[in-house]
MIDRENLUM-473919 format. One line per 4 residues: number of its first residue (from 1); their letters; for each residue z, x, y of C-alpha. Coordinates in steps of 0.25 Angstrom, whole numbers, plus 2048, in hexadecimal, padded with zeros to 3 digits. Each point is the difference from the previous one (the first is absolute). Layout:
% MIDRENLUM-473919
NUM) a) Z:X:Y  ...
This chain:
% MIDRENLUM-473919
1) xxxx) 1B0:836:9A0  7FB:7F5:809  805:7F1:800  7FA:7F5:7FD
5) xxxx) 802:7FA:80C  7F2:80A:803  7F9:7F5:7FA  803:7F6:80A
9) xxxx) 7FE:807:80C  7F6:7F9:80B  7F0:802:7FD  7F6:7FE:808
13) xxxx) 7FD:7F3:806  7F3:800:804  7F6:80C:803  7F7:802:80E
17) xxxx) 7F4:809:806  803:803:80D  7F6:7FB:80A  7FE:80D:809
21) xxxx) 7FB:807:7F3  808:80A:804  7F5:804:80B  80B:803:80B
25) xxxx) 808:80B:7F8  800:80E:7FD  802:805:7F0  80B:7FB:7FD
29) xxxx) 80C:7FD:80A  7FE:7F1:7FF  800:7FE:7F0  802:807:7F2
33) xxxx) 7F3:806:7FC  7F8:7F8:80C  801:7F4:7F6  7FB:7F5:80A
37) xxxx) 7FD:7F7:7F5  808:7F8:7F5  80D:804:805  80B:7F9:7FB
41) xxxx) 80A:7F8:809  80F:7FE:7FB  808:7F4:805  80C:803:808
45) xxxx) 80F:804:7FA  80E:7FE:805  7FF:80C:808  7F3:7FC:807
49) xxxx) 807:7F2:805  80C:809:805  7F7:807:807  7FA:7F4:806
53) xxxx) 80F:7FD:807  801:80D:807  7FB:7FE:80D  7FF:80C:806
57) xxxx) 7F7:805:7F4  7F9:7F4:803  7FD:803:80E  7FB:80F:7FD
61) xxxx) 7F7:7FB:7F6  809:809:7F5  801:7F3:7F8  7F3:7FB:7FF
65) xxxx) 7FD:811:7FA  80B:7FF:7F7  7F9:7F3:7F9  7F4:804:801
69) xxxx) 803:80E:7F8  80A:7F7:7F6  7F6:7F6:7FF  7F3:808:7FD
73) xxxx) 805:80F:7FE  7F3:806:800  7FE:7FD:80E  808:80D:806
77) xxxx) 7FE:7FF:80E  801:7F2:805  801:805:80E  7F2:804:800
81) xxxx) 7FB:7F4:7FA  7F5:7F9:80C  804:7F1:805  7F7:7F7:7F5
85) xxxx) 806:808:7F4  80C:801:805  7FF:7EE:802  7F8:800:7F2
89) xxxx) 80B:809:7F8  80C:7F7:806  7FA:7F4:7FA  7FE:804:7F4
93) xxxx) 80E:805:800  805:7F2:804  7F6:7FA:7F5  806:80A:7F6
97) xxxx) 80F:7F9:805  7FF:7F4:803  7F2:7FB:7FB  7F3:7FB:805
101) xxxx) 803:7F4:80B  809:802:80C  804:7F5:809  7FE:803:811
105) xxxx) 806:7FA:80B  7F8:7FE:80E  801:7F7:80D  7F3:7F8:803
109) xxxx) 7FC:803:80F  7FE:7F2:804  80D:7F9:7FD  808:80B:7F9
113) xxxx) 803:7FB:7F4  804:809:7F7  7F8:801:7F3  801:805:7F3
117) xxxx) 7F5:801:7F6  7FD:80A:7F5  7F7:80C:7FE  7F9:806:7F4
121) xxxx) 804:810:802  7F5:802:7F4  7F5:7FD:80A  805:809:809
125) xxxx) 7FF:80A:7FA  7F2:7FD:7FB  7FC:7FF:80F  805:80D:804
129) xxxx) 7FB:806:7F3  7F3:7FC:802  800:804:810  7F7:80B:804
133) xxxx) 805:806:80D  7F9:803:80C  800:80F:801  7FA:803:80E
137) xxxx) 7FA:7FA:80D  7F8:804:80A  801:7FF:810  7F6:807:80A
141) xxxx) 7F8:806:7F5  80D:807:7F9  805:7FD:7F1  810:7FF:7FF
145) xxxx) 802:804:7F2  80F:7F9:7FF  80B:7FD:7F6  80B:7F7:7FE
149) xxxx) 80F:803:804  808:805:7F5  80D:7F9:7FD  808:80C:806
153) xxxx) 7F7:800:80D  803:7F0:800  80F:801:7FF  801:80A:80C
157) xxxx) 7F8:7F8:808  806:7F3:7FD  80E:808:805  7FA:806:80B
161) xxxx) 7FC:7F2:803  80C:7F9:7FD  808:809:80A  7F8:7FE:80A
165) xxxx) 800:7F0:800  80F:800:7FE  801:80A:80C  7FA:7F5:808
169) xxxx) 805:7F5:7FB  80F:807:804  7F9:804:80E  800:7F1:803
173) xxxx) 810:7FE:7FE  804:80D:807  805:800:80D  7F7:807:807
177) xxxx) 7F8:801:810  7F4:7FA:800  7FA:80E:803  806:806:7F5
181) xxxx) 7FD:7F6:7F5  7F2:801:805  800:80E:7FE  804:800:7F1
185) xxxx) 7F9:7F3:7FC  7F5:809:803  803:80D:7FA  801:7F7:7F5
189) xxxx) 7F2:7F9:800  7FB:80F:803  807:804:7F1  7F9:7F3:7FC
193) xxxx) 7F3:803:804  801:80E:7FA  802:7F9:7F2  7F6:7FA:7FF
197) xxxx) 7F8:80B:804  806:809:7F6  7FE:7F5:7F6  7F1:7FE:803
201) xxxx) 7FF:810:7FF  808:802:7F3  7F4:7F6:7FA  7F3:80B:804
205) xxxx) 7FD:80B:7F8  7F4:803:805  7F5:7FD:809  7F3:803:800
209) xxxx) 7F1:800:805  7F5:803:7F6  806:80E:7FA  808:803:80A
213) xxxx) 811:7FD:7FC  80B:801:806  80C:7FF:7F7  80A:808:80B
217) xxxx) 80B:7F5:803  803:806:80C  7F2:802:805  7FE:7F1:7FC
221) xxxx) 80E:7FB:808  7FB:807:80B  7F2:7FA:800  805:7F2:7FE
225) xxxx) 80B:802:80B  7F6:805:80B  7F6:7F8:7FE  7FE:7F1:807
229) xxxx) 80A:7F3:7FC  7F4:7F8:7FE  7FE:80B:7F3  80E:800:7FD
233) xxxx) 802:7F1:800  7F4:7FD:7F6  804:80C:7F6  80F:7FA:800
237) xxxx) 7F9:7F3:7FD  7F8:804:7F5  80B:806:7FA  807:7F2:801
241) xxxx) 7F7:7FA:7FA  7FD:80A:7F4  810:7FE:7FE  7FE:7F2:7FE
245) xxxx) 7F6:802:7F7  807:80B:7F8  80C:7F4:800  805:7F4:7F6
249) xxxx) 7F6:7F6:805  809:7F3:806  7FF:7F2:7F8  800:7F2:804
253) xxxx) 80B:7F6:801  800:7F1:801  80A:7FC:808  809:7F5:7FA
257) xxxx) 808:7FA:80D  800:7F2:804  7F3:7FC:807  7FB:80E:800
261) xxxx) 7F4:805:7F7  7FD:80D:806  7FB:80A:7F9  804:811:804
265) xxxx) 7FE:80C:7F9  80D:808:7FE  801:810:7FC  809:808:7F5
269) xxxx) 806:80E:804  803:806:7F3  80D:808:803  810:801:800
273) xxxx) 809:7F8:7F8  7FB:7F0:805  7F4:803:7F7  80A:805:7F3
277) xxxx) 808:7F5:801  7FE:7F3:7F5  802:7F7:80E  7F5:7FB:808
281) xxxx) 7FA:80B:809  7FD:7FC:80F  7F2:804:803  800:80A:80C
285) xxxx) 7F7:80A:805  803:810:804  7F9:806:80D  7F9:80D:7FB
């Protein structure tokens, strides 16, 4: 016999479509039944902000999975969720908690004032749902069908480049010859520049020439690696600049310091537990 304490149970807050349209995953290891639309989102519980505290979990990007499958059960494989789903679903999620309006913190550029002002989340998301991503480009007469990086992909990355900058960041206190500190700052930027290699290729799925395809990853590492910097660079930069579409679009802020009128724009990473919390979030942006 159940208790009627079933009956006050948390419902549903709000409901969303998300805005990939589910075009980036396979039958269904993403969400129940491939229901991409009218999905319902739950506010967090008491386990949820528990979760929130635990800083390794935080760091692993366990926490954020864990409220994303607590929060909106049908999705079963927030790992695999691409970046502008992953940013729309957490919003919802903080909607669902918290409610519509959330407080951000930012330095103005000029003077450094801090400021704080207040964004609608609601149009947000409306922003993002009614984005339609850029798909492919084309260099040298070859189209580069790509996608974004999935929630996973971004978490190990975000490690892998974590480590490295603290690596170097250490390197600079340690008591080392000049030769030698030389000789691991750049084995350092050599694992750096290997990222960012790995994090433009992990983007390509494949690449054509009228109806020729390639969709080999290693054939296609291969290709981008021996072919010309000039190549390399403007293919890494057109991936930058798709990510940047693919992101939450920044907004402006007055500035309200004495004397000073500037106006700067200001962006919003959607992650970790800052962006959970009822206190004002400090606008920041995540390389990747």
């Amino acid at each position: 016999m159940s208790s009627f304490l079933e009956n006050y149970k948390r419902q549903p807050k709000i409901y969303i479509d998300l805005p990939s349209k589910g075009i980036y995953y396979t039958q269904g290891n993403v969400v129940q039944d491939n229901q991409f639309t009218n999905i319902p989102v739950f506010g967090m519980n008491t386990m949820d902000e528990i979760m929130l505290k635990t800083p390794d979990a935080l760091f692993s990007g366990q926490a954020t999975v864990n409220i994303i499958k607590s929060c909106i059960p049908i999705l079963t494989n927030p790992w695999a969720l691409v970046g502008f789903d992953i940013d729309y679903v957490l919003m919802a999620i903080r909607i669902a908690s918290y409610g519509e309006q959330m407080p951000i913190t930012s330095n103005c550029p000029k003077c450094s004032t801090e400021n704080e002002t207040e964004i609608a989340l609601n149009s947000v998301l409306e922003n993002l749902a009614s984005h339609e991503p850029t798909r492919s480009i084309t260099l040298k007469e070859l189209t580069f069908n790509l996608r974004p990086l999935t929630y996973q992909e971004f978490t190990d990355f975000s490690r892998e480049s974590f480590s490295i900058e603290k690596q170097l960041i250490n390197l600079e206190k340690a008591d080392l010859s000049d030769e030698e500190a030389t000789k691991q700052r750049q084995a350092l930027f050599d694992l750096r520049a290997k990222l960012n290699l790995k994090i433009t290729l992990r983007h390509i799925q494949t690449i054509s020439a009228g109806d020729n395809v390639e969709n080999n990853l290693e054939t296609i590492e291969k290709f981008i690696v021996d072919n010309d910097t000039e190549f390399y660079n403007e293919l890494s930069k057109s991936v930058s600049q798709i990510n940047d579409a693919w992101s939450i679009p920044k907004f402006t802020v007055k500035c309200g310091g004495e004397n000073c009128d500037n106006e700067y724009k200001t962006g919003l990473s959607v992650d970790y537990s800052s962006f959970f919390g009822t206190n004002s979030f400090r606008s920041r942006n995540l390389i990747l």
